[in-house]
MARDOTI-246686 format. One line per 10 residues: number of its first residue (from 1); their letters; for each residue x, y, z of C-alpha. Coordinates in steps of 0.02 Angstrom, whole numbers, plus 32768, in hexadecimal, padded with zeros to 4 digits. Layout:
BEGIN
NUM = A = X/Y/Z; ... $
***
This chain:
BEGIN
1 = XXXXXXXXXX = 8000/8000/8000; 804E/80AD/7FC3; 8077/8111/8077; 8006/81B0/8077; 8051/8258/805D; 7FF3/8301/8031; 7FE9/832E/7F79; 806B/83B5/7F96; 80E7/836E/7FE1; 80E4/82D7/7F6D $
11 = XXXXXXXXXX = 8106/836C/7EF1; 8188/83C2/7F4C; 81EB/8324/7F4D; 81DC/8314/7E99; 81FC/83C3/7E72; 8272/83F5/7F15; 82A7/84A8/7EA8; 81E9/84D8/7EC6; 8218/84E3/7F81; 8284/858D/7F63 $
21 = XXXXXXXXXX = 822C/862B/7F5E; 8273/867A/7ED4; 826D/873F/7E90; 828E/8778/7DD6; 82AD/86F2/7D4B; 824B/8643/7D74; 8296/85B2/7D64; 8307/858C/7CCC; 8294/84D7/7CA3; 82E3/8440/7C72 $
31 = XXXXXXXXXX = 82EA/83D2/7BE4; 8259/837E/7BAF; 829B/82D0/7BB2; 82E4/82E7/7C68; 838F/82DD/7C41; 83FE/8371/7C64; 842C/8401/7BED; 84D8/83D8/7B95; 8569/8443/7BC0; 8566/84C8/7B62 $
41 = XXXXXXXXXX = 84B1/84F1/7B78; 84C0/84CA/7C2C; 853B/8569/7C28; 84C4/85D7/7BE3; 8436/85A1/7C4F; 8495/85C8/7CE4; 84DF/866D/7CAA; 8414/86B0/7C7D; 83F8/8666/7D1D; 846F/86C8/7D7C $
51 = XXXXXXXXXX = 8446/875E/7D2C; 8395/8765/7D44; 8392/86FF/7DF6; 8418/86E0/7E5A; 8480/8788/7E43; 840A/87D1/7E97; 83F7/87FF/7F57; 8348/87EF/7FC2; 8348/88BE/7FB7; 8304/88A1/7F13 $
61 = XXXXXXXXXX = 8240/88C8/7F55; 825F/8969/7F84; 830C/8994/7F3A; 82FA/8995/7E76; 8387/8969/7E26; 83C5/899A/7D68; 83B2/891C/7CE4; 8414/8935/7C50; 83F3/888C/7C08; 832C/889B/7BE4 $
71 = XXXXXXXXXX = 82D7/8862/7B60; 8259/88E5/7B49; 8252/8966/7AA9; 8252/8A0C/7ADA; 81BE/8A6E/7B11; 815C/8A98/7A72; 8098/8A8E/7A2B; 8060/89E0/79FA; 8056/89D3/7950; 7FA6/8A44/7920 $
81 = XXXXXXXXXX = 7F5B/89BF/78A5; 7F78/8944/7922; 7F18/8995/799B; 7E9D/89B5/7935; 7E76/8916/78EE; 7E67/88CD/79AC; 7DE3/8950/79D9; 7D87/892D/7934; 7D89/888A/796F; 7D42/88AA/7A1E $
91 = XXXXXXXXXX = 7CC4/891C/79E1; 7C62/8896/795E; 7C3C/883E/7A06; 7C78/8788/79B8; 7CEF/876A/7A4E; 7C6F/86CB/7A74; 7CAB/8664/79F9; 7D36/85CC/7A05; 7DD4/8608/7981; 7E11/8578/7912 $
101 = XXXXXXXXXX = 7E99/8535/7933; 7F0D/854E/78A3; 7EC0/860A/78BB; 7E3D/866E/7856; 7E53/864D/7792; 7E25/8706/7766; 7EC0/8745/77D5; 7F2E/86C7/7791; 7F0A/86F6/76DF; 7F38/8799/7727 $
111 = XXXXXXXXXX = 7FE7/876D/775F; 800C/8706/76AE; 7FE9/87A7/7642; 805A/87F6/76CE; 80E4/875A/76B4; 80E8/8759/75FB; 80FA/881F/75EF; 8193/880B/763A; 81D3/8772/75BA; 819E/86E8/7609 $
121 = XXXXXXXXXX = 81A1/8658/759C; 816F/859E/756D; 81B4/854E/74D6; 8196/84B3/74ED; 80CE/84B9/7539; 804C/843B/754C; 7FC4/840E/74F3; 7F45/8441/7545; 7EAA/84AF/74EB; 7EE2/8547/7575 $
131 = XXXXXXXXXX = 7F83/8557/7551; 7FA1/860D/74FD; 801B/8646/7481; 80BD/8658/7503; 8091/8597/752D; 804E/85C5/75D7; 7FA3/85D9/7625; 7F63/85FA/76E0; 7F8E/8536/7717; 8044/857F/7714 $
141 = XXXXXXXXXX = 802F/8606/77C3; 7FE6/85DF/7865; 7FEA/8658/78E7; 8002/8643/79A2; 8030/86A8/7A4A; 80EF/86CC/7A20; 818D/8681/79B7; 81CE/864A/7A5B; 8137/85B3/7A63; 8147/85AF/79A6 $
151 = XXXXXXXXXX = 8202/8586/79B4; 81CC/84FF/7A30; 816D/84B2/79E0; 81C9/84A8/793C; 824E/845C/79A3; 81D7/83D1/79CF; 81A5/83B3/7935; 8241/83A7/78BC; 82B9/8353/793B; 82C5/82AE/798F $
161 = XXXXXXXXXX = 8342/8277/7A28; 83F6/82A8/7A02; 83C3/831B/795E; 8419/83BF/797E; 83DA/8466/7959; 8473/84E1/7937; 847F/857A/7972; 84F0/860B/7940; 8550/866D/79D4; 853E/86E9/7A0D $
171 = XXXXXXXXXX = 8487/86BF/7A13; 83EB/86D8/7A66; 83F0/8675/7B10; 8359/864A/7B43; 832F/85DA/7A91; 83E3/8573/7AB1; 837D/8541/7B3F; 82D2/852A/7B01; 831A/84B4/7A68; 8374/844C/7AE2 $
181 = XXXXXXXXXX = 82C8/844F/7B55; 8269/8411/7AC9; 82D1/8370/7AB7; 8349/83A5/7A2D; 841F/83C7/7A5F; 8469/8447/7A3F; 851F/8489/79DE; 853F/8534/79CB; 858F/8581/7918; 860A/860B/7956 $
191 = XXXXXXXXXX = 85FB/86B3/78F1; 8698/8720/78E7; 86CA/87C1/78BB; 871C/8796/7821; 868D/8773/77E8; 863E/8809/7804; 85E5/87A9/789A; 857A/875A/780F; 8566/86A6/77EB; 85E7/866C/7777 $
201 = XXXXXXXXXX = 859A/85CD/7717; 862C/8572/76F7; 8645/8573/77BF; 859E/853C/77C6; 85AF/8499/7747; 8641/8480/77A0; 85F0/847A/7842; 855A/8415/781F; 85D1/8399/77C2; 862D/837D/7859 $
211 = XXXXXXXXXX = 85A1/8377/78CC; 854F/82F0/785F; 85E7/8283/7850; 8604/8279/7902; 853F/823E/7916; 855F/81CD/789A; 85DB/818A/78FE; 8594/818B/79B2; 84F0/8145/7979; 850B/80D4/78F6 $
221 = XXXXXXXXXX = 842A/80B5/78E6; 844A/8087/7997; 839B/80E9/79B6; 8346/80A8/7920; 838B/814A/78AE; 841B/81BC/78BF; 840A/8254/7906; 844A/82F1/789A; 8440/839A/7884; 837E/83CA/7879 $
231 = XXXXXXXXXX = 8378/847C/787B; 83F3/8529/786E; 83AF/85BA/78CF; 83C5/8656/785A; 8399/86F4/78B9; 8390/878D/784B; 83B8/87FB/788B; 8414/87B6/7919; 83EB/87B8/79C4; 8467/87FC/7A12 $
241 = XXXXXXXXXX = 84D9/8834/799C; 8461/88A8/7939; 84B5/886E/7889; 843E/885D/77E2; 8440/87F0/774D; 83DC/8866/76DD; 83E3/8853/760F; 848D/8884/7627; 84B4/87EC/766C; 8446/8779/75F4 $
251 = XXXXXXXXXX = 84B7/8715/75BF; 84F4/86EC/7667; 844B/86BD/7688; 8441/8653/75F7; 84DA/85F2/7634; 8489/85E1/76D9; 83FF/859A/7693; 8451/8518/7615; 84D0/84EB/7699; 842B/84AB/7714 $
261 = XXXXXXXXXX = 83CB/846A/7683; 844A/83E6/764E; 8455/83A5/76EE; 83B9/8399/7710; 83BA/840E/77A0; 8319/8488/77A3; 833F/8541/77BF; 82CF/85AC/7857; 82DA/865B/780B; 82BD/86C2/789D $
271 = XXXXXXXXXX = 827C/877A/786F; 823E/87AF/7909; 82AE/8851/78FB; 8299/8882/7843; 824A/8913/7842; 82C6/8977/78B4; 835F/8965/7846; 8384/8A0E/7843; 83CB/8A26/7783; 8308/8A1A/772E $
281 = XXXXXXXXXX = 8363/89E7/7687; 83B6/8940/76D5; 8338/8907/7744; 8341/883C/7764; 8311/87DB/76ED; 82BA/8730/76FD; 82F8/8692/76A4; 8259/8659/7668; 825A/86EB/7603; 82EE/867D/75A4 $
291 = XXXXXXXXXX = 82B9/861A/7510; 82D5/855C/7540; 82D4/8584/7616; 821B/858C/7649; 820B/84D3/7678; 8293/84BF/76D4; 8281/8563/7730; 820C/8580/77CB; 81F2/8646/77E9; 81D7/86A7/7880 $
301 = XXXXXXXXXX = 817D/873F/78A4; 8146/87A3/793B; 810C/8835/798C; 815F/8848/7A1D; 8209/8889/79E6; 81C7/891B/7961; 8115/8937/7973; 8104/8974/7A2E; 8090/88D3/7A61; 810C/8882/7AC7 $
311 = XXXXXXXXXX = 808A/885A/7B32; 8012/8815/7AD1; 8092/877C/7A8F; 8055/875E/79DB; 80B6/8710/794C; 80A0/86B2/78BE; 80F5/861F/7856; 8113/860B/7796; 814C/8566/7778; 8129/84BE/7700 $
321 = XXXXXXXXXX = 8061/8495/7705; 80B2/83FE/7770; 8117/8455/77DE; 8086/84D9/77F4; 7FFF/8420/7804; 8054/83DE/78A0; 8068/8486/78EF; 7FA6/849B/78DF; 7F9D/83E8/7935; 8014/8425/79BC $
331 = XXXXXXXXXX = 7FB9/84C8/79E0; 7F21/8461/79EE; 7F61/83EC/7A5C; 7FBA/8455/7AD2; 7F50/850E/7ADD; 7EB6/84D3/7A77; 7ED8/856C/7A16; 7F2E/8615/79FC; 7EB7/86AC/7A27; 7E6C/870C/79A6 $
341 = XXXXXXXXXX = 7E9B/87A3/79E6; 7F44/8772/79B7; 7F30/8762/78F9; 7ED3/87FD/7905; 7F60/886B/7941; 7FD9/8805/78BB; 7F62/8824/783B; 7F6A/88EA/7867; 800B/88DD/7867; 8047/8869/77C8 $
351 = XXXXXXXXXX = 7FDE/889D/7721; 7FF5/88F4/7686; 7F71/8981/76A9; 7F9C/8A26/7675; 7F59/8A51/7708; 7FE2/89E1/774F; 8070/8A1B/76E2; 805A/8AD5/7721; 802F/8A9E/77D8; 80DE/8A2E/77D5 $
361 = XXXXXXXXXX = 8155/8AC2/7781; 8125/8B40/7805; 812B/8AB4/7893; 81CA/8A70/7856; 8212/8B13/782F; 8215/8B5E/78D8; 8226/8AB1/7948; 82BB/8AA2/78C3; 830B/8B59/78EE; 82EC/8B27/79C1 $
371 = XXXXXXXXXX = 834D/8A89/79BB; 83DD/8AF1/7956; 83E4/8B7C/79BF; 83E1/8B06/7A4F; 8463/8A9C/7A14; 84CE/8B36/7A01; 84B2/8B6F/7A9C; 84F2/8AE3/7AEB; 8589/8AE6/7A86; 85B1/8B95/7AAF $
381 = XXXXXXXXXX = 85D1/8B46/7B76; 8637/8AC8/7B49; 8690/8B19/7AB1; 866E/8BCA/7AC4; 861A/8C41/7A77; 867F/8C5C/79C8; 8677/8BA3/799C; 85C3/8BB6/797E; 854F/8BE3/78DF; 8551/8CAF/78D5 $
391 = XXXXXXXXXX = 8490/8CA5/78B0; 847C/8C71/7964; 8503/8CE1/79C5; 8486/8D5D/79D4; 83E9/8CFD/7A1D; 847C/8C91/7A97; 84AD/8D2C/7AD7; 8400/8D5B/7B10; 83E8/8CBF/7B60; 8478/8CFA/7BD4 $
401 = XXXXXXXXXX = 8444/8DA5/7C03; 8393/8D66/7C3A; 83EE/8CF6/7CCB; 842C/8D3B/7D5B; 84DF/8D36/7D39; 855A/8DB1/7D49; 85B7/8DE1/7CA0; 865E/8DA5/7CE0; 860B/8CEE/7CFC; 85A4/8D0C/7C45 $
411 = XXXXXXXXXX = 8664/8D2A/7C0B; 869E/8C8B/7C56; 8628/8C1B/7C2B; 862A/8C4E/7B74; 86E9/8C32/7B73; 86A4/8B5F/7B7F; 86BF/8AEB/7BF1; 8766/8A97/7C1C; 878A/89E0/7C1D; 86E2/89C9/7BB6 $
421 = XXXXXXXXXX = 86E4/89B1/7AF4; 8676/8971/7A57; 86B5/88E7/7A1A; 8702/88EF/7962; 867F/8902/78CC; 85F2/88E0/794A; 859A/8986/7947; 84CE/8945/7939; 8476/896A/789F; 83D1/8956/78E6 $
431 = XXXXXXXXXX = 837B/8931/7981; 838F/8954/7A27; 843A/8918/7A72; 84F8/892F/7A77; 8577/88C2/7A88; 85FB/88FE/7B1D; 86AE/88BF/7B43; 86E6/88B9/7BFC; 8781/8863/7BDD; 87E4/88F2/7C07 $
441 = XXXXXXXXXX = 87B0/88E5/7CC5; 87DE/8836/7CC7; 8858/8804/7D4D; 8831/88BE/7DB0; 87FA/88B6/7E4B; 8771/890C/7EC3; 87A3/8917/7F6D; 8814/8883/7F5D; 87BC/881D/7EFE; 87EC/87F4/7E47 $
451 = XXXXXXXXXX = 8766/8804/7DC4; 8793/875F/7D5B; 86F9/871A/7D19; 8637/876F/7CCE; 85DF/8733/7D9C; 8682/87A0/7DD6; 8651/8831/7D49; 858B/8830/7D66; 85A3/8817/7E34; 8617/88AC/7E2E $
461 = XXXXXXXXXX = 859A/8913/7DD1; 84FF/88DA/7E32; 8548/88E6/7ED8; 8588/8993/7EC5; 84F9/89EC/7E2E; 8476/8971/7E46; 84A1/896F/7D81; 849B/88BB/7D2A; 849A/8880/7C7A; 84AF/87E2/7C1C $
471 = XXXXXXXXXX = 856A/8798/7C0F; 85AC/8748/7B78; 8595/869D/7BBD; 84E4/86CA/7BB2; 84D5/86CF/7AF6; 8569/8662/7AB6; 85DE/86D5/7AA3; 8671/8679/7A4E; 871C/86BA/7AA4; 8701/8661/7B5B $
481 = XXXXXXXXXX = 8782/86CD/7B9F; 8731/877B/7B74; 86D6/87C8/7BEE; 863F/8802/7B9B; 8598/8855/7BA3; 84F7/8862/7B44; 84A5/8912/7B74; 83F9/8956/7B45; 83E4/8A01/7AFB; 831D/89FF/7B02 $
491 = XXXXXXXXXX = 8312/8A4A/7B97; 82F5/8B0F/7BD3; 8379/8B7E/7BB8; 8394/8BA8/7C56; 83AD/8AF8/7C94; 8430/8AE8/7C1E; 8493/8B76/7C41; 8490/8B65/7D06; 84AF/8A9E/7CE7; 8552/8AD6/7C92 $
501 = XXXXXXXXXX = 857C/8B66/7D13; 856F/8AD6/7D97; 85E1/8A5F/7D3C; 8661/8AF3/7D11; 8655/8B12/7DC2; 8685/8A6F/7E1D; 86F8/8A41/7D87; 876C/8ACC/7DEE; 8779/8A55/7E60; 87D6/89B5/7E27 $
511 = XXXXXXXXXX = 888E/8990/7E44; 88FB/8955/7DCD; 88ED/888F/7DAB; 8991/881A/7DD6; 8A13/87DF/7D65; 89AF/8749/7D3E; 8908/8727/7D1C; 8899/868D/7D3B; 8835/861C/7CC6; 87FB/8571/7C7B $
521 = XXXXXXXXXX = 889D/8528/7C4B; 88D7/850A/7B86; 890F/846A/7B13; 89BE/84D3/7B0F; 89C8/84D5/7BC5; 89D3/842D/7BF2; 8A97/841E/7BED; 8AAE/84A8/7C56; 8A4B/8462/7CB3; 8A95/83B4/7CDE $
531 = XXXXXXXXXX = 8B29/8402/7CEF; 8ADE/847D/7D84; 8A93/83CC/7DE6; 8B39/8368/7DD0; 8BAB/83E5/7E11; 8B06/842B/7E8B; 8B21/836E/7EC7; 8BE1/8365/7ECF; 8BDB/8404/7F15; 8B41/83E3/7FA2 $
541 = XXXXXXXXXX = 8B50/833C/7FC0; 8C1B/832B/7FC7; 8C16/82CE/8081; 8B58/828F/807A; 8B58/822A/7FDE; 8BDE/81AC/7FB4; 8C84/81F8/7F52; 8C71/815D/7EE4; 8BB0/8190/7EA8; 8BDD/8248/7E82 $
551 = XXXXXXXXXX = 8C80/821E/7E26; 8BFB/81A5/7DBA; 8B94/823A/7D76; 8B96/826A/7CD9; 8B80/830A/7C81; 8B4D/82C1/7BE2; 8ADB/8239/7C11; 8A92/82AB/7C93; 8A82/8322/7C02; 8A24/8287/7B90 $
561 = XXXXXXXXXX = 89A7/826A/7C19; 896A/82FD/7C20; 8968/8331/7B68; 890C/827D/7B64; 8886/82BD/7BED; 8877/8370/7BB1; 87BD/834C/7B60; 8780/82F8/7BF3; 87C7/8371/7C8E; 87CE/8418/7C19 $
571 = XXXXXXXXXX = 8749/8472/7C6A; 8785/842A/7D2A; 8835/8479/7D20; 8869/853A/7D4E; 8914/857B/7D20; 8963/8615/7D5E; 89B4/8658/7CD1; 8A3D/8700/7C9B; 8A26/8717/7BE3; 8A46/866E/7BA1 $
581 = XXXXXXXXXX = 8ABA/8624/7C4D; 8A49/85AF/7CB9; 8A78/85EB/7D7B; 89F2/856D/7DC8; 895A/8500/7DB6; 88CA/84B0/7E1C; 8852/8427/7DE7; 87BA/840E/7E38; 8732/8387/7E14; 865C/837C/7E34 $
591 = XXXXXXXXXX = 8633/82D2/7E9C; 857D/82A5/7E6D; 8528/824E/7EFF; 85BA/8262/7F7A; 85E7/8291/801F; 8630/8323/7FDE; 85EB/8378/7F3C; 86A2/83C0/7EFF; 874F/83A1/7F17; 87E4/83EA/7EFC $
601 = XXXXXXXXXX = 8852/837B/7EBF; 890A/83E4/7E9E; 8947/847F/7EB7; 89E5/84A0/7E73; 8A57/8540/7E55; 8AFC/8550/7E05; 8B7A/854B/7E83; 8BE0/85F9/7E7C; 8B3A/863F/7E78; 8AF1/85F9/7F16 $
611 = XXXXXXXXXX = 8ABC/868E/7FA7; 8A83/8706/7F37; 89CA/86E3/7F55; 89B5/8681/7EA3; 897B/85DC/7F14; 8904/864E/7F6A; 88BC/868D/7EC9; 88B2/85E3/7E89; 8853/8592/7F1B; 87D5/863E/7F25 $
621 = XXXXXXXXXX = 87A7/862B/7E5D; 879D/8574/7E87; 871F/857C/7F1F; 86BB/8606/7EBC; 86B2/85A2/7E03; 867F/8507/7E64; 85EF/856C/7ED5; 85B8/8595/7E13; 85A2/84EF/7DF7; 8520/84D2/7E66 $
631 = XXXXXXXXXX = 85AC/8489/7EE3; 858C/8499/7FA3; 8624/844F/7FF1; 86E7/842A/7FDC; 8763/83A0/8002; 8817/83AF/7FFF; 889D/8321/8027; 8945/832F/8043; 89D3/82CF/8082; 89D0/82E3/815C $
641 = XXXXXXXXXX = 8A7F/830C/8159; 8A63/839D/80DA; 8A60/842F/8174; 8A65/84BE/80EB; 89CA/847B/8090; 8975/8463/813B; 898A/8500/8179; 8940/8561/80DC; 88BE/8508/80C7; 8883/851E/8186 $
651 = XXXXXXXXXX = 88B3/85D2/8169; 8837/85CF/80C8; 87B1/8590/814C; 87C1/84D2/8135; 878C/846C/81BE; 87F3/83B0/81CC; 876A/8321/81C9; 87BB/8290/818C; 8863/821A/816E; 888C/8193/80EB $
661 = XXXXXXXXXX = 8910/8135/80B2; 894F/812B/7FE7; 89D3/80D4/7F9B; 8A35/8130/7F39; 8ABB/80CD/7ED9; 8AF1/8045/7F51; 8AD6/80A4/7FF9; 8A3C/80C4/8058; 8A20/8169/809B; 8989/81BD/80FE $
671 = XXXXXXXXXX = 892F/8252/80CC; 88AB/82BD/8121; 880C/8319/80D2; 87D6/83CA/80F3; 871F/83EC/80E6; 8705/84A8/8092; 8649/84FD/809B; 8648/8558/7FDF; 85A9/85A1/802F; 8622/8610/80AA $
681 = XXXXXX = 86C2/8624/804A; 8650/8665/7FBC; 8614/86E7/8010; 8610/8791/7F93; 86B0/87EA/7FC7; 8661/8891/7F66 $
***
């Protein structure tokens, strides 16, 4: 007989993350199957999480803090035919009825006259009687409450276990995680600045090539099929990065397209941000508006991002009648249906009205001219005021003189800000966002305390402006040892220029960083450092381990091991490093199911470098990338004759719970464990 429990506490043990009370962003989610994110998406998870939960303190209900990494467009109308369309709608009292599912025909003949003004496509249609003279016809669009539950769904439909969805960096976050929730893995394409930060298609054969030949290898119809490549997520234009493959970049678009195509790989245009490309002439254009692309392209459009109706959540899909048929089935199963007032407001928004045309060029034309001015603004704090367009100097300065600033702090601030920069050929040419570099202020240190990694960059800005923003880990960026920043400019101009007074402000503050910096450690480093633990040993261990075992190392099988391990312990290693010389390293592991949750399992520094506090730096960024990890507690062994590493790690708070015994060559010798609260030691030092 099943033992009685109440109904919540039954769930509560199922769900034990329900038990925390939590304030800003909910809970990340978790893949559908149950399994846990892969790596890289785990990353990303936790970074969004950060930023939007844990950063931030229990002052938050009555302190307001300064968020820099929103989402939201900037304060502006809704789109007027929009609007209008919805009251229309209210006012002919038909609010009684059920909507269909696969939404209101009339409306979605409205968004296919929209579609095909814009090039759209078919060349290869069916045969059915309704199909019109561009191959299409309204069983092509179905519209639902946002592209976010479009893009979920899609994932559902096109991938199996193990198909990956791939993903270009930097990206948009939050739909790394949703593929990966909706069953489907995924690999990210890294975009770079010689390529103008624009997807370069023979990097993108070249990565779905690879990808598929490793499934092919791994799987082998294991699972019945092998899983590929399903799907490339094209966002144009990009989220974060602002860039836009207009007609002058059709070709590249072509390529794209012909690249995914012949491997069978469908393309999810997203276009979510295509009407605020700022250059009118070279907005984004759509692939299905190539010849030869429709059916292997599934569009996305919204009005959340350009259209003021963030709120509402509306968007609609353009995609293969089959595609588009097992959506429908989807929506029906999951919501019953989308609301009509949805398609309303999309068909307000997405026709070929006159009415429309002159409605969208006034709109467009002066939520165009905000997000420019805006976006200069911003660049006149963090590159001053001459490295901005001279049609906006004027309106900038204005912005200054109606804050309460005096002119020697207006002169200051318009000089830009040090240690910040935009990153090389990354200036947005539409939406909402810039792209900032930190990596100047890595290794500098507040109060003591070194700013190494983004937590250290976003706690040192929240804990002294209130101020946070999304890092780089947030959105793929591809250099891991960058410290950078995705900042909105959508906000009031007054929030941005006291958000950048702030930063100036406490940036006065940081010291200079050390000689040496700390990260992840490198392929090239493992020589150095196999070197650093045989003479660390010889050096260490000269009358605790036997003469005979130290004289046995060897640099260059030492150096083999761990070139031979590198893939598996790459991301468990920290090196201390000067330029390219190695001073020191720790490596740390993650027990699962253990006594303790983390150990740390070396710590080694070069030895005519020991005492200058590189051991100490190694063991803090240790303690605080394990507590990142989820990790709540440390153990450390070392030999019981070893005095010197007893007595720093009892002065680093260790407390001594336990003894063993390990053979180490042909001797036995006995160790003892220190037990280390990450909880404590992690405590924010700014």
């Amino acid at each position: 007989m099943l033992k009685k429990s109440e109904a919540i506490d039954r769930l509560l043990r199922e769900n034990p993350e329900l038990k925390e009370r939590r304030f800003g962003l909910p809970d990340i989610g978790r893949r559908i199957d149950g399994d846990f994110f892969n790596p890289t998406v785990q990353e990303i998870a936790d970074a969004i999480d950060f930023y939007g939960y844990e950063v931030r303190d229990e002052f938050i209900t009555v302190k307001k803090d300064i968020d820099l990494g929103g989402g939201n467009p900037t304060n502006f109308r809704p789109f007027p035919l929009s609007i209008k369309r919805m009251k229309e709608s209210l006012d002919t009292s038909l609010m009684f009825k059920y909507p269909y599912t696969e939404g209101d025909d009339n409306i979605r003949a409205i968004l296919l006259d929209y579609v095909e003004s814009l090039g759209f496509i078919n060349d290869m249609p069916y045969s059915y009687s309704d199909i019109d003279d561009k191959g299409l016809c309204v069983h092509n669009i179905t519209f639902l409450p946002s592209t976010s539950i479009a893009f979920n769904m899609i994932i559902n439909i096109i991938a199996k276990p193990g198909d990956v969805v791939l993903i270009p960096g930097p990206n948009y976050g939050l739909f790394t995680i949703r593929a990966e929730r909706a069953g489907a893995e995924v690999e990210i394409l890294p975009l770079e600045a010689e390529d103008g930060w624009l997807v370069n298609p023979e990097k993108l054969a070249a990565k779905i090539d690879d990808i598929n030949e490793a499934l092919q290898k791994v799987y082998n119809r294991r699972k019945g099929y092998v899983p590929r490549v399903v799907a490339f997520l094209n966002t144009n234009p990009s989220n974060p990065t602002g860039k836009v493959m207009g007609e002058k970049e059709a070709k590249r678009l072509e390529e794209i397209s012909k690249v995914c195509q012949a491997r069978g790989t469908f393309v999810i245009d997203d276009l979510v941000y295509r009407d605020v490309t700022f250059d009118e002439e070279n907005i984004a254009k759509p692939i299905s508006s190539i010849p030869g692309a429709f059916r292997n392209t599934i569009s996305l459009f919204g009005l959340s991002k350009c259209y003021g109706l963030a709120s509402l959540r509306a968007g609609f899909v353009v995609a293969d009648e089959i595609i588009i048929r097992e959506l429908i089935n989807r929506i029906f199963q999951g919501m019953d249906s989308a609301p009509d007032i949805v398609g309303q407001a999309l068909a307000g928004a997405y026709n070929t009205s006159e009415e429309r045309q002159l409605v969208y060029k006034d709109y467009f034309s002066e939520l165009r001219n905000i997000y420019k001015y805006k976006f200069n603004l911003m660049r006149s704090l963090i590159d001053g005021i001459d490295a901005i367009d001279e049609e906006f100097k004027d309106k900038v300065l204005e912005a200054f003189s109606k804050t309460n600033l005096a002119d020697s702090e207006i002169k200051k601030l318009l000089k830009g800000i040090p240690l910040i920069d935009i990153p090389a050929n990354l200036l947005p040419e539409a939406g909402f966002f810039i792209i900032l570099d930190f990596t100047k202020i890595k290794g500098m240190k507040y109060k003591g305390s070194p700013i190494n990694t983004e937590r250290d960059l976003l706690k040192f800005f929240y804990k002294t402006c209130r101020i946070r923003f999304l890092v780089g880990q947030s959105i793929s960026w591809p250099n891991k040892d960058e410290l950078i920043g995705r900042i909105t400019f959508a906000i009031e101009d007054e929030l941005i220029i006291s958000s950048f007074k702030q930063m100036h402000e406490i940036l006065e503050y940081l010291t200079p960083k050390d000689e040496y910096l700390i990260r992840l450690n490198k392929l090239e480093d493992q020589e150095q450092m196999a070197h650093i633990k045989i003479d660390g040993w010889r050096n260490a261990y000269d009358n605790i381990i036997s003469s005979k075992y130290l004289k046995s190392l060897d640099y260059k099988q030492q150096t083999e091991r761990y070139i031979a391990s590198f893939e598996e312990y790459k991301d468990l290693v920290l090196v201390a490093v000067n330029n390219d010389e190695v001073l020191g390293y720790s490596c740390f592991d993650i027990k699962e199911d253990e006594k303790y949750d983390s150990e740390l399992v070396s710590l080694y520094i070069k030895p005519d470098h020991l005492n200058k506090g590189i051991g100490s730096s190694l063991f803090k960024e240790t303690v605080k990338l394990l507590h990142e990890k989820k990790c709540k507690n440390m153990i450390i062994w070392c030999f019981k004759d070893n005095k010197n590493a007893q007595k720093f790690y009892e002065d680093n708070m260790g407390s001594l719970v336990e003894e063993k015994v390990v053979t180490i060559g042909d001797e036995k010798y006995e160790e003892v464990g220190y037990y280390f609260d990450l909880d404590v030691l992690n405590e924010n030092p700014f």
